[in-house]
N, C-alpha and C positions, 0 to 999 in steps of 0.2 A: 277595097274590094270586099264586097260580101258573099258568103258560098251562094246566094240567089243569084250573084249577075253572073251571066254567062261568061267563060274564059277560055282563049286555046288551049289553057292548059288543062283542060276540065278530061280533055280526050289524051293525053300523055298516059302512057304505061304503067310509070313509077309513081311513087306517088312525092306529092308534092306540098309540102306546107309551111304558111309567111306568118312573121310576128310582125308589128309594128314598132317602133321606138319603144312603146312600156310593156313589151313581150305581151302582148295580148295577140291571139290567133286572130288576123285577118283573112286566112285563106286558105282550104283545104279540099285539094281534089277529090275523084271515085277513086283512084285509085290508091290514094294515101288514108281516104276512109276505111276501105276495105282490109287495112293493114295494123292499124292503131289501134282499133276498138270504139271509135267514136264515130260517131253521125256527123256529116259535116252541121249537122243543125247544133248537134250538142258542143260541138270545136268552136267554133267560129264566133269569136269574142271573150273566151273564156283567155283567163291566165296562164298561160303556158309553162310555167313552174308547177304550177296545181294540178294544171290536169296531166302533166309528166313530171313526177315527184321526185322520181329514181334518177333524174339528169341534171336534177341541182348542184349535184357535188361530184355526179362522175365525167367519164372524159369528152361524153356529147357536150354537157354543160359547160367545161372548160373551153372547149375550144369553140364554142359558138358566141359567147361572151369573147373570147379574145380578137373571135373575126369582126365582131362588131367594135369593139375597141382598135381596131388598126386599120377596118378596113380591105384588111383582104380574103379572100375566099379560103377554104380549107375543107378539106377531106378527113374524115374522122370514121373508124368503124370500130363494133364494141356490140357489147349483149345489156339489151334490156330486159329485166328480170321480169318477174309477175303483175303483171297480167299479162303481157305479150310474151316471157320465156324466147325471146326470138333474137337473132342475131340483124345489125344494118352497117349498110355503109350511107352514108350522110354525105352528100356536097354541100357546105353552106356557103351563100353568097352574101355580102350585105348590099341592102337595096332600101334605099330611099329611108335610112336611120334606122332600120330595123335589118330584117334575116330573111331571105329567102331557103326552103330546106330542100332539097332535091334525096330521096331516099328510098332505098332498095332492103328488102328483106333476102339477107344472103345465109340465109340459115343453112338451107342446104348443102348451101356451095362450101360455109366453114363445115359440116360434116363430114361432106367427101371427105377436103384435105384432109381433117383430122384422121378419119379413117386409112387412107393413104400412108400419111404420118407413121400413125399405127402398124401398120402391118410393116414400113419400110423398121422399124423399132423392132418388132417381132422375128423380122427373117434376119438384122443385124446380131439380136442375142442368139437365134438359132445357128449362125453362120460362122460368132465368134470363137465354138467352143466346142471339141467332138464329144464333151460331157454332156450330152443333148439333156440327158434328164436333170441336171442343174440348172441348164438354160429352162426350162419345159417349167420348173419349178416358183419361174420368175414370170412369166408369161401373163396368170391373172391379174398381175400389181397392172404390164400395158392393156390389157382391157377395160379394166375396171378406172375409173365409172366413163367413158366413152361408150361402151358398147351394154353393161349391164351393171347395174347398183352391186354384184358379187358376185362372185364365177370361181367354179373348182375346176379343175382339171385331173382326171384317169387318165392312168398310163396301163397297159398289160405286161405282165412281166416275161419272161423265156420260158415259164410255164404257164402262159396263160391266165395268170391271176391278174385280178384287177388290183389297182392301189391309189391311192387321189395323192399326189405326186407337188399339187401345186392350188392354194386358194389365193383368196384376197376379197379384202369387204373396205369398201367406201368408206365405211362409217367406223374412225377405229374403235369406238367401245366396242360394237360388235366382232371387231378380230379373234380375242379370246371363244368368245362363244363359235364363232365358224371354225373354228381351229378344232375344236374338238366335236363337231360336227362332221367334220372331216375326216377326226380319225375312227368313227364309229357309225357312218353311217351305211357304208356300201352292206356290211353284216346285216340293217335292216330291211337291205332294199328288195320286195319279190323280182321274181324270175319276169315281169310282166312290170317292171320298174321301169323309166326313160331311160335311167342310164344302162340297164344291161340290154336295152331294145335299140341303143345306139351303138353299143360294143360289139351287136351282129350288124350293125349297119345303116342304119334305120336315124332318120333327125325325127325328133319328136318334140311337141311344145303340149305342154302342158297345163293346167292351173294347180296351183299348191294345194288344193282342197283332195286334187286325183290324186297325188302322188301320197298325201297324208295319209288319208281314207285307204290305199294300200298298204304302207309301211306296219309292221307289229309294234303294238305296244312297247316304249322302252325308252331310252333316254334320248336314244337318233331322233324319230318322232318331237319330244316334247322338246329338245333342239331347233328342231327344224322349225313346230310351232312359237317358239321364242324370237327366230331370224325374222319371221312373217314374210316372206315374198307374197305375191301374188301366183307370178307365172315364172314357168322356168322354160328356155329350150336348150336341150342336148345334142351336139351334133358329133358324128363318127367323128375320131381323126384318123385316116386313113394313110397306109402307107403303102406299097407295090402291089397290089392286087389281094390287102386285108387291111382287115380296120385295128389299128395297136393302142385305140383309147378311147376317153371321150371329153368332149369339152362342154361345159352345162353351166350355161349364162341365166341366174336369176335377177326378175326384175318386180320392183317393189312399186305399191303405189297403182296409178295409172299409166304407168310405164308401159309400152308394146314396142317391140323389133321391127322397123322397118322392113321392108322386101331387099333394101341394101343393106342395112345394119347386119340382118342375116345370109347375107351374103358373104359382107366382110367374114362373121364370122367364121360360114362354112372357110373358106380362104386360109386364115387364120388354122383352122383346127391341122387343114391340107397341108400348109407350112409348116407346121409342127410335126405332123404325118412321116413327112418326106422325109426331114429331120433326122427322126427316130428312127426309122428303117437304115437310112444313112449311116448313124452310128452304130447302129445293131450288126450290118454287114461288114463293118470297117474293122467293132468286136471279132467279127467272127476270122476275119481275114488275119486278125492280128493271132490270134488263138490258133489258127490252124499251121501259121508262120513260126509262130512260138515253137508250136509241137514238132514242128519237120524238124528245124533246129535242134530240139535238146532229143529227137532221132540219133541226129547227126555226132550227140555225144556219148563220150561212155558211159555205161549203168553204174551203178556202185562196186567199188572192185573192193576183193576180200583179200585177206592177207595174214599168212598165221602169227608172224612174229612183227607186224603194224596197221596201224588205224589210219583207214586214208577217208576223205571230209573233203565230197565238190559241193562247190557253191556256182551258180550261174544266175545271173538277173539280166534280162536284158536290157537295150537303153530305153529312153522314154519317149525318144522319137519317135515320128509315124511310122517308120520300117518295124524296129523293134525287132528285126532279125538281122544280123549282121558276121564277124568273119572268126569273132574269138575260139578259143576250142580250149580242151584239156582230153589228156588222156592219160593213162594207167593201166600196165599191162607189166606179164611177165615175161621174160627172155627165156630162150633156149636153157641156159646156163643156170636160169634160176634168180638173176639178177631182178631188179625191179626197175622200171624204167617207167617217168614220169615226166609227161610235156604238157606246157604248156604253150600255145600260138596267138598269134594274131593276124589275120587276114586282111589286105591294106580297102575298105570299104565297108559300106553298112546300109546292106540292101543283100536281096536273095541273088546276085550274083557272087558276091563275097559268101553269104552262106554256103551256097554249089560249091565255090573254090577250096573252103573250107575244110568239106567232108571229102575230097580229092584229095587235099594233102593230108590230113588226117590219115583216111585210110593208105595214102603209098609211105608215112612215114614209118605206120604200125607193122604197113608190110617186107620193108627193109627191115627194119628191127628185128623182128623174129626172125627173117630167114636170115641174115648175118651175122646176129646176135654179137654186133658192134658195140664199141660204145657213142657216148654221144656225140662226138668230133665227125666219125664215119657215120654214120645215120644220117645227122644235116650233112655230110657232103654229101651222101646218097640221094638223100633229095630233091636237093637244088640240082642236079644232076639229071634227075628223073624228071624236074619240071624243066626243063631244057630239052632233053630228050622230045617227051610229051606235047612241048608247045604248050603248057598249063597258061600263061602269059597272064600272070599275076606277082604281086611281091606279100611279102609274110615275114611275122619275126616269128622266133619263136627260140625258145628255152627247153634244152634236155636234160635230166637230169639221173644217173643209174645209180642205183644202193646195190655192192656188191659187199660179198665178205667171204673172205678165205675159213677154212677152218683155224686155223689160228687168231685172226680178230675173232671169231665167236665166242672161243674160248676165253679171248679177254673181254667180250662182250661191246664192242664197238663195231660203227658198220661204217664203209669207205664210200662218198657220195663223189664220183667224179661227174662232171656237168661242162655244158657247151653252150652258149650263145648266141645266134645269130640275128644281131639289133635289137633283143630282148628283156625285160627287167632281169635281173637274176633273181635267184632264192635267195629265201632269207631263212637266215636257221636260227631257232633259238635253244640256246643251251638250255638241258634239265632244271638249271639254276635260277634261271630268266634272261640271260644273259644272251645277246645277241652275237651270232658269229663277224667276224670282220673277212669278210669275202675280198676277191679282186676288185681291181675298178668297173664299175656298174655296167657301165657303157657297154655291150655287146660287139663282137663282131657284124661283118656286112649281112644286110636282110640278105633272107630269101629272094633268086627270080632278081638277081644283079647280075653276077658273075659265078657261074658254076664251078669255075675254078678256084674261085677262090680257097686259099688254105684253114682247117677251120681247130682253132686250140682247145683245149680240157682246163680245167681247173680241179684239183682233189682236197676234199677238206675230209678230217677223221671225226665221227659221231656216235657219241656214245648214247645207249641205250636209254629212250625219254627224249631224245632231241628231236625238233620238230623240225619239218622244213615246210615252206610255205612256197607256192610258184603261184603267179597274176599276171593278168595283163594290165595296163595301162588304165582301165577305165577306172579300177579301186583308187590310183591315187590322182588322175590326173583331174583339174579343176579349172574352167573357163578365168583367166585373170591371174592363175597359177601358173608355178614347171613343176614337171617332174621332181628336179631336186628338192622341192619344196615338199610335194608329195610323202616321198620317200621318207623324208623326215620326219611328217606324221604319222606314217606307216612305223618305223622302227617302236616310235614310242610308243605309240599302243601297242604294238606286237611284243613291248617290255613290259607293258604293265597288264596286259591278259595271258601271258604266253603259260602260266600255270593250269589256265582254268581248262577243265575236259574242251577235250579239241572240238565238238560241233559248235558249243557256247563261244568257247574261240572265235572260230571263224564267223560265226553270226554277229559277235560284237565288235569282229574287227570290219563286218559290211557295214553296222551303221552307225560308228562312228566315223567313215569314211568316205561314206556313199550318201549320207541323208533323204535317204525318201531313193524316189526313181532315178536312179543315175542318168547322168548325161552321153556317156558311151557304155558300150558292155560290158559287164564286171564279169570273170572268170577267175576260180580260185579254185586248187586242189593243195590240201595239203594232208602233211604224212606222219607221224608220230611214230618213232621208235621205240616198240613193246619190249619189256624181259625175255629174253630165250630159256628155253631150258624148260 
């Protein structure tokens, strides 16, 4: 059949075209004309490897050779390169020693997906991570080259400054070069640039010549004329009712953004948008949880004959506020009385509970200027009383001295337990005290009756004591005991150094980076008298 003789397939949709046994085009419809590049005058008899070069050796060519070899029909889709640049999917048939081709230009349709793809890529990195601006960071690598030949990314800061947060260039010789395009361009850019007329809100597309022919003299410019784009467009990224960025896709060449390409993108900038405000409010919620919390604790307590050194970090979890405490305060009597707690949760209900027992323990203590056995009974007592319906450990511990210890310069630490770590004291020497058995009596908010014992160790002047909760030594995969026993050995091999260095090297060789529960540490150094 020749394109002259009339054929029902002449009126089919797709288009349509047959080889013969020695792949010579016997047939080619309007509408596979209209697709190819060819006339059916100029097809129709020619060589079908020659006049489609690029499907000798790729996967049309494989599998149309193999349908003819076997016989059976097959389905094949793939991108043909220049001159067509276009995507197909292929039915071929074999028919009467040769190939019948049935084929669809599905360019658009692999766009969409890809697009799709895309942005499901884009809201996975945004979604992974509440470090949005690391995620945010990553974002030009999934645009690029889908949506533009190189694309940067503006972020605004908590004060409103702008900062290019995230690039990527197609072509990696040119990485280097955009790299520092990036770090020195916004300083070029007028007030009448795309990118700060998208920072009010504003998409704008431009051609590279506009944007040049604005920028000052200076190495951003002759950067930017080194990258060569053509055209650039920038669009808002927008978050709760303002714009926090902007996203500025160039494209090189004869390259132009579709009306959905630019869509995608607008999409895209909005997903990042939402993001970024999301983490910004989650910051600010943590920050403001943070501050209620160390409210909730004592300020720096003074002391004329010792050095007291709090340390608090919270956890790393999303609360980041939870039930730890310390405090440090003077008795009636003159004593020093030092606690440490722990609150059984890790959320702002445990905080609330917190600063409840906090404040009723400080306020037994002073008005009965007990020691620590009578204070936690007073407690647990008051939280019975009160209906508190919480559990707590917690550790007390009073520095008292007669005038006769002063005189020999030693101070009497007796202390209480209730399901708590105990202190750990290191002698002047470095030498660690040997305390009772660790294990505390019953928590807090069990039984208020319960009977609650002292322990009295004697401390001479220079001896440190240290009180913690759990989260310094405790370790997913770890116990306590285990803890404990990397606690003592640093606490022997730092216990000379001045007490804030102290306690700083005893957080991060113990804690590494953002602890996994709350660390709480106060501790107390016994000064020279006299």
């Amino acid at each position: 059949m020749t394109g002259s003789t009339p054929s029902p397939l002449d009126s089919v949709p797709i288009g349509v075209l047959k080889v013969d046994a020695d792949w010579r085009v016997s047939y080619l419809n309007p509408a596979g004309a209209a697709v190819v590049g060819y006339t059916v005058e100029q097809l129709v008899g020619a060589d079908y490897w020659t006049a489609f070069p690029a499907n000798v050796d790729n996967e049309f060519g494989r599998a149309y050779r193999e349908a003819v070899a076997t016989g059976r029909p097959c389905t094949v889709e793939g991108f043909y390169p220049h001159p067509l640049d276009a995507w197909f999917e292929v039915r071929a048939v074999p028919e009467d020693g040769g190939l019948a081709m049935f084929f669809t230009d599905v360019t658009d349709r692999r766009a969409a997906v890809e697009r799709l793809a895309m942005l499901a890529r884009v809201t996975a990195e945004l979604a992974g991570t509440l470090d949005v601006e690391t995620a945010a960071a990553r974002i030009p690598r999934l645009i690029v080259p889908l949506m533009a030949d190189w694309c940067v990314l503006t972020v605004l800061d908590d004060e409103g400054r702008p900062a290019d947060v995230g690039w990527w260039h197609g072509t990696p010789a040119r990485r280097a070069l955009l790299e520092r395009y990036a770090a020195v361009r916004l300083e070029a850019m007028p007030v009448t640039s795309p990118v700060v007329r998208a920072l009010l809100g504003e998409t704008v597309a431009a051609d590279a010549s506009e944007v040049l022919a604005g920028m000052v003299e200076g190495e951003a410019r002759e950067l930017l004329r080194l990258l060569d784009p053509t055209s650039a467009v920038t669009l808002p990224v927008r978050g709760r009712g303002r714009t926090l960025g902007a996203l500025t896709l160039y494209l090189d060449g004869d390259r132009r953004l579709t009306g959905a390409d630019q869509a995608t993108a607008q999409e895209i900038a909005d997903r990042a948008g939402l993001a970024l405000d999301n983490a910004r409010l989650f910051s600010q919620q943590v920050q403001l949880a943070e501050e209620l919390q160390r409210s909730l604790l004592t300020d720096a307590f003074v002391h004329d004959h010792a050095e007291v050194v709090v340390r608090y970090l919270p956890a790393a979890e999303a609360a980041r506020v939870g039930g730890d405490w310390y405090d440090a305060f003077n008795q009636p009597s003159g004593a020093t009385m030092l606690v440490i707690g722990d609150v059984v949760g890790h959320d702002t209900a445990a905080a609330a509970a917190m600063g409840q027992l906090r404040s009723l323990l400080r306020g037994i203590a002073s008005y009965s200027d007990g020691g620590p056995a009578e204070v936690l009974r007073g407690l647990d007592a008051a939280m019975a009383q009160l209906r508190v319906g919480t559990y707590a450990t917690a550790a007390v511990a009073r520095l008292e001295q007669t005038a006769e210890e002063r005189s020999r310069g030693v101070t009497r630490m007796r202390w209480s337990n209730a399901g708590h770590l105990p202190p750990l004291v290191i002698h002047p020497d470095g030498s660690l005290a040997a305390l009772a058995e660790w294990r505390g009596e019953l928590m807090l908010g069990v039984d208020p009756a319960t009977p609650r014992g002292e322990s009295v160790v004697v401390l001479d002047r220079g001896t440190t004591v240290l009180l913690f909760t759990d989260g310094l030594i405790e370790r997913r995969g770890g116990d306590l005991d285990e803890g404990m026993a990397r606690l003592r050995e640093a606490a022997a091999a730092l216990g000379a150094r001045p007490l804030p260095e102290l306690c700083d090297e005893l957080v991060d060789r113990l804690v590494h980076g953002r602890p996994e529960d709350d660390v709480a540490l106060v501790a107390i150094r016994l000064l020279p008298q006299g």
